[in-house]
C-alpha positions in Angstrom: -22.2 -2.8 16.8 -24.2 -6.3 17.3 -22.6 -9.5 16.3 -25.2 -9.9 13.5 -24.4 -6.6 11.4 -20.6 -7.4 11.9 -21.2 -10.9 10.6 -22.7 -9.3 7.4 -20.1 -6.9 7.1 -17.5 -9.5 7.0 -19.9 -11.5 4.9 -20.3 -8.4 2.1 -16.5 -7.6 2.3 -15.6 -11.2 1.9 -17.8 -11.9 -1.4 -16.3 -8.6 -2.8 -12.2 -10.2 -2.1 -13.5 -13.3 -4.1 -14.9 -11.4 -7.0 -11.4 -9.5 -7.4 -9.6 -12.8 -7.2 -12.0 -14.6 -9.7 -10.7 -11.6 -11.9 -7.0 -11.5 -11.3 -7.0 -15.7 -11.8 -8.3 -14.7 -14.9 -5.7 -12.4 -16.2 -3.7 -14.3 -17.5 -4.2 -17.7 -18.4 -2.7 -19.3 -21.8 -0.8 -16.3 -22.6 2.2 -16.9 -24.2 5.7 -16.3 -23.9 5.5 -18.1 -20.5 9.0 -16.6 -20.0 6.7 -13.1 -19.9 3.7 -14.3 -18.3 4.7 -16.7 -15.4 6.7 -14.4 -13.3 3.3 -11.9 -13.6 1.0 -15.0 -12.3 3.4 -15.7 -9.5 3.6 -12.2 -8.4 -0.2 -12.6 -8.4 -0.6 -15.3 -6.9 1.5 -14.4 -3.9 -1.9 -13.5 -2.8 -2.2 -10.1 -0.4 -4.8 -8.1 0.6 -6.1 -6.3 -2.3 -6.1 -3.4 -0.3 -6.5 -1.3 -3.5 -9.5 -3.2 -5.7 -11.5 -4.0 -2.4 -11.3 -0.1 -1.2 -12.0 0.6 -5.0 -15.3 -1.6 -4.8 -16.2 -0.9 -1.2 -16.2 3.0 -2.4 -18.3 2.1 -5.7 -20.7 0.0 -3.0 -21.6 3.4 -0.9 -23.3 4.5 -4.4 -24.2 1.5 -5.8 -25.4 -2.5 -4.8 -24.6 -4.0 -7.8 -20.8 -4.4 -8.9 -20.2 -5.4 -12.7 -16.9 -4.6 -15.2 -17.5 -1.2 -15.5 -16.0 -0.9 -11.8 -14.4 -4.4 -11.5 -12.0 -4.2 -14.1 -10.3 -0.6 -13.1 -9.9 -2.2 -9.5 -8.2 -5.0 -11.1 -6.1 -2.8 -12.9 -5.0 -1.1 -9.4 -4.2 -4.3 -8.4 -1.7 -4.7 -11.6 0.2 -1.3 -11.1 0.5 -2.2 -7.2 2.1 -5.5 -8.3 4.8 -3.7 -10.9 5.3 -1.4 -8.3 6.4 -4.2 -5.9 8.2 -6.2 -8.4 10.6 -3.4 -9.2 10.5 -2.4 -5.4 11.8 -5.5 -4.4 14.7 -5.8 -7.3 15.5 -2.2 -6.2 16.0 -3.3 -2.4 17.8 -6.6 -3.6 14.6 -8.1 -1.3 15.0 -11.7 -0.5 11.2 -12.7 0.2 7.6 -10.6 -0.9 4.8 -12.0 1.7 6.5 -15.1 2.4 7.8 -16.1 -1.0 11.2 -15.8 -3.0 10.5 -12.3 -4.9 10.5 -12.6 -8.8 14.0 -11.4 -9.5 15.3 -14.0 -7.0 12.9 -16.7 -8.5 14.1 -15.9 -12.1 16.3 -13.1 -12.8 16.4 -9.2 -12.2 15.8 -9.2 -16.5 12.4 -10.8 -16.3 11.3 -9.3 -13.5 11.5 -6.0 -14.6 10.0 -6.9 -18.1 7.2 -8.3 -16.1 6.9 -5.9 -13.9 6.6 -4.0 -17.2 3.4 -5.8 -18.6 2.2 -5.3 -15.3 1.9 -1.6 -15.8 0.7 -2.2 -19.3 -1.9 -4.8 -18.8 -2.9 -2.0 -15.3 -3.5 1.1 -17.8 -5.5 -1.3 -20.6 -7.7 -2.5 -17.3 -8.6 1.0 -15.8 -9.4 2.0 -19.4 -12.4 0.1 -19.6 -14.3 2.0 -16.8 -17.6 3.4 -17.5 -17.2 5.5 -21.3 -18.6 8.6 -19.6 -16.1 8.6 -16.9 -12.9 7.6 -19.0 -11.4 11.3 -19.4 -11.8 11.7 -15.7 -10.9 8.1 -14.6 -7.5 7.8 -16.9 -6.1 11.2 -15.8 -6.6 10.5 -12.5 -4.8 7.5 -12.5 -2.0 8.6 -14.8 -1.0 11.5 -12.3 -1.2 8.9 -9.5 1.0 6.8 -11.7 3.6 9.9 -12.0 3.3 10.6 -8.2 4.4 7.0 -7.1 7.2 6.9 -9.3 8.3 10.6 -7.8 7.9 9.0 -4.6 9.8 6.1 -5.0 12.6 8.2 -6.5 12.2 10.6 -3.4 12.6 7.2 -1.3 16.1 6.3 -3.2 17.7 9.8 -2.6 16.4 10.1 1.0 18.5 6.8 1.6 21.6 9.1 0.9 20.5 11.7 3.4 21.7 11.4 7.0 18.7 13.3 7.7 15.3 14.1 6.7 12.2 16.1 8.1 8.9 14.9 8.9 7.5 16.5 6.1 9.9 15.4 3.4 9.0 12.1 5.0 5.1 12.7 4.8 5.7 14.2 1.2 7.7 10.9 0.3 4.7 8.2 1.7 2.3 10.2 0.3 3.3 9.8 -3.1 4.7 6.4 -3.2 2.1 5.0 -1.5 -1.3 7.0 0.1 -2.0 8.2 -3.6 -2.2 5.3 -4.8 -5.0 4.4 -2.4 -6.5 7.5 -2.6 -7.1 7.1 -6.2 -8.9 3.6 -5.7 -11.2 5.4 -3.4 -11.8 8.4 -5.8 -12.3 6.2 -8.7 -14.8 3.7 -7.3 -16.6 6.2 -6.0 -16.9 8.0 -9.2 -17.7 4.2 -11.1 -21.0 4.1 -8.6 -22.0 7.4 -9.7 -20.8 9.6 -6.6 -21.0 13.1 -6.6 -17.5 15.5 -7.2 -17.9 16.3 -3.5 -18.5 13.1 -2.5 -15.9 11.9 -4.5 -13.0 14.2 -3.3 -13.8 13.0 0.1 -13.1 9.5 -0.6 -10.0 10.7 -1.8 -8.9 12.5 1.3 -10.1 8.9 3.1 -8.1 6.8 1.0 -5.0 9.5 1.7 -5.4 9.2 5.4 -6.0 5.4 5.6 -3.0 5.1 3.2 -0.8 7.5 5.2 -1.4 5.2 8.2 -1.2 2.0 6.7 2.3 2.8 5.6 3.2 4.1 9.0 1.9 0.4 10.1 4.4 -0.8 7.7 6.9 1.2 8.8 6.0 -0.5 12.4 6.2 -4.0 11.3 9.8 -4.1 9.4 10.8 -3.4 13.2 8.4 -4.6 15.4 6.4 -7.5 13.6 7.1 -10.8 13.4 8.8 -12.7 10.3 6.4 -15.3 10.2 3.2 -13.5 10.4 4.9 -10.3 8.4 5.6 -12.1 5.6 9.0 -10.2 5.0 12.2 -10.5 6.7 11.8 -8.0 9.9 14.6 -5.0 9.7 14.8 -5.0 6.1 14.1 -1.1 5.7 16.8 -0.9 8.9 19.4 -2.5 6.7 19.1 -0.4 3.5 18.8 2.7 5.7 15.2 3.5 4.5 13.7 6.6 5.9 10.8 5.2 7.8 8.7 7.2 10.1 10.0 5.4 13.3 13.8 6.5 11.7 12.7 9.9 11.0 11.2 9.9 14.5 14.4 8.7 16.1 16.4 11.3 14.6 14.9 14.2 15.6 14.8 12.8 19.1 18.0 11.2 20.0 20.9 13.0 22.4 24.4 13.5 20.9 25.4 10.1 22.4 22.7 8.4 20.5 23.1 10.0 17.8 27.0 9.2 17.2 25.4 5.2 17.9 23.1 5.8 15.5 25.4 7.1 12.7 27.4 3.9 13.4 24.7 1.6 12.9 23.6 3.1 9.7 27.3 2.9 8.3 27.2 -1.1 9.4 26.6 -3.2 6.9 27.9 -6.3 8.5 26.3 -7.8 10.1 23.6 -7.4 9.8 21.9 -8.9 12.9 23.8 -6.5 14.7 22.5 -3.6 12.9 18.8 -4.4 13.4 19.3 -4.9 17.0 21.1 -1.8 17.5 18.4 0.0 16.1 15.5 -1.7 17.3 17.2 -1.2 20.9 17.5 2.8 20.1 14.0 2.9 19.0 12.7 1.2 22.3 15.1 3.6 24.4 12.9 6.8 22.6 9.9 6.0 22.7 9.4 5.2 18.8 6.6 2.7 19.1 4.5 4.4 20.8 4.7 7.4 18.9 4.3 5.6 16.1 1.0 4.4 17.1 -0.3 7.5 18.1 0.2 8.5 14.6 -1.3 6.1 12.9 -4.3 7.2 15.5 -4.5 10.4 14.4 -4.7 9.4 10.5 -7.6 7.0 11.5 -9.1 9.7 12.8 -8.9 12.0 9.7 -9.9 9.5 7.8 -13.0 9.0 10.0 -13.9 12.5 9.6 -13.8 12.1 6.0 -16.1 9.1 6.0 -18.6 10.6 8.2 -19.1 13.7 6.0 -19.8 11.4 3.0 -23.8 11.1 1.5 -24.2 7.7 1.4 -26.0 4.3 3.1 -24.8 4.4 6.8 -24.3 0.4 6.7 -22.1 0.7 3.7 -19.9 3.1 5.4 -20.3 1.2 8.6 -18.8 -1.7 6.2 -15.5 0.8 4.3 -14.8 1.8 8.2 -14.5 -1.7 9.2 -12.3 -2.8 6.5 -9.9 0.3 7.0 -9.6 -0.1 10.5 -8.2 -3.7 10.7 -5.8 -2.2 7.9 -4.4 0.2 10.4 -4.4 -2.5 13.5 -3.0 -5.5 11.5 0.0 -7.6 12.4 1.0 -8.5 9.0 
């Protein structure tokens, strides 16, 4: 790809992250009771990547050049439910720091975080509603059966804490729901916003399902592997609360019985906690778990290639969606 093209890539993708955060800086301002509304602005303002709005509009942009409300404000409105979903995430893992800042219920209190989290969800439903008229049927059950899906995910997530064990595709089932739907949806529905056809449509959706499959994976990667700093969270967090990543999921179907009696020890440690990263980590480097790790998230990139190639629409705008997905599923942070 030349140097020019790329530029305007970058260019295009950049003006569409400062139209969604002209919106969100919007939401919200002289709404009263503060006590309601601040912890929502600060969760907002935490910043991110928009991953969900700016896949949202980058679908719409394959269909159409010209964004207005019709698709802008559903994207916002994925942004909104992404935020509750964190905000009760993080109260639910006791979470210290969300992208480098004290999370809401350590800021304020567990109470106002989850009633905030709660107008989140609200405020996300009364955005998506005011996609195109036509399309509102289609557009709000789509996005209410997401909604359902990553709540049954993140309910999978808490029970598979309790399992010594799990499978690959409990563990697939589990990420797909609390998270890859999610950006599924924002593909499907900006693609339907620019007037995509149902084929065209669905495969967005399959896109958004691999690139969200990998870019959890990533996650997974970084709680272990990634630094604090850059990360924006405190590395080993999921290690401590025993979530079922993909690199823990990986591990246990791999370890010997030696290991494996370590490995039951460190997940019964709770202090310290040092000591119960490093343990880990060091188990996951004796396997083989990074590597295998990446070679996953590989093979989702790939699927979500195929998807993207099979899609009628302007080869510089999928040039531009391919782009975007694919530093997603190389970042560091």
């Amino acid at each position: 790809m030349s140097l020019v093209l790329l530029t305007r890539i970058m260019t295009s993708i950049q003006h569409i992250q400062e139209q969604i955060q002209r919106g969100l800086a919007n939401l919200c301002v002289h709404r009263e009771p503060k006590g309601l509304y601040d912890p929502l602005l600060y969760m907002i303002e935490m910043g991110g990547k928009r991953l969900r709005p700016t896949i949202a509009l980058l679908s719409y942009y394959l269909f159409k050049k010209e964004i207005n409300n019709n698709v802008l404000m559903p994207a916002l409105g994925l942004e909104l439910f992404h935020a509750f979903t964190l905000a009760h995430d993080d109260i639910m893992d006791n979470a210290d720091l969300r992208r480098g800042r004290v999370t809401l219920h350590k800021k304020w209190n567990p109470n106002r975080a989850i009633l905030s989290g709660d107008m989140m969800c609200i405020m996300a439903f009364s955005y998506i509603s005011k996609c195109p008229p036509a399309l509102l049927n289609t557009v709000f059950s789509l996005f209410s059966h997401t909604a359902t899906q990553v709540l049954e995910g993140q309910q999978y997530d808490m029970d598979y804490e309790l399992c010594q064990t799990i499978s690959h595709k409990n563990y697939v089932q589990m990420i797909t729901k609390k998270s890859a739907v999610l950006i599924a949806c924002s593909a499907k529905i900006g693609a339907l916003c620019g007037g995509a056809s149902q084929e065209d449509a669905e495969l967005l959706y399959d896109f958004g399902l691999a690139v969200g499959l990998g870019f959890q994976i990533r996650d997974d990667y970084l709680d272990a592997f990634g630094d604090a700093a850059t990360f924006g969270k405190t590395i080993g967090g999921d290690i401590l609360n025993n979530k079922k990543t993909w690199l823990l999921v990986e591990l246990l179907n791999r370890v010997d019985k030696n290991d494996q009696q370590e490995l039951n020890r460190l997940l019964q440690l709770y202090a310290p906690p040092q000591e119960k990263i490093k343990g880990v980590i060091d188990l996951y480097n004796k396997w083989g778990i990074a590597q295998a790790a990446e070679n996953e998230i590989n093979q989702y990139h790939k699927k979500s290639v195929q998807a993207l190639e099979s899609i009628n629409a302007d080869k510089s705008a999928k040039e531009q969606i391919y782009q975007y997905t694919a530093s997603l599923l190389n970042r560091n942070k």
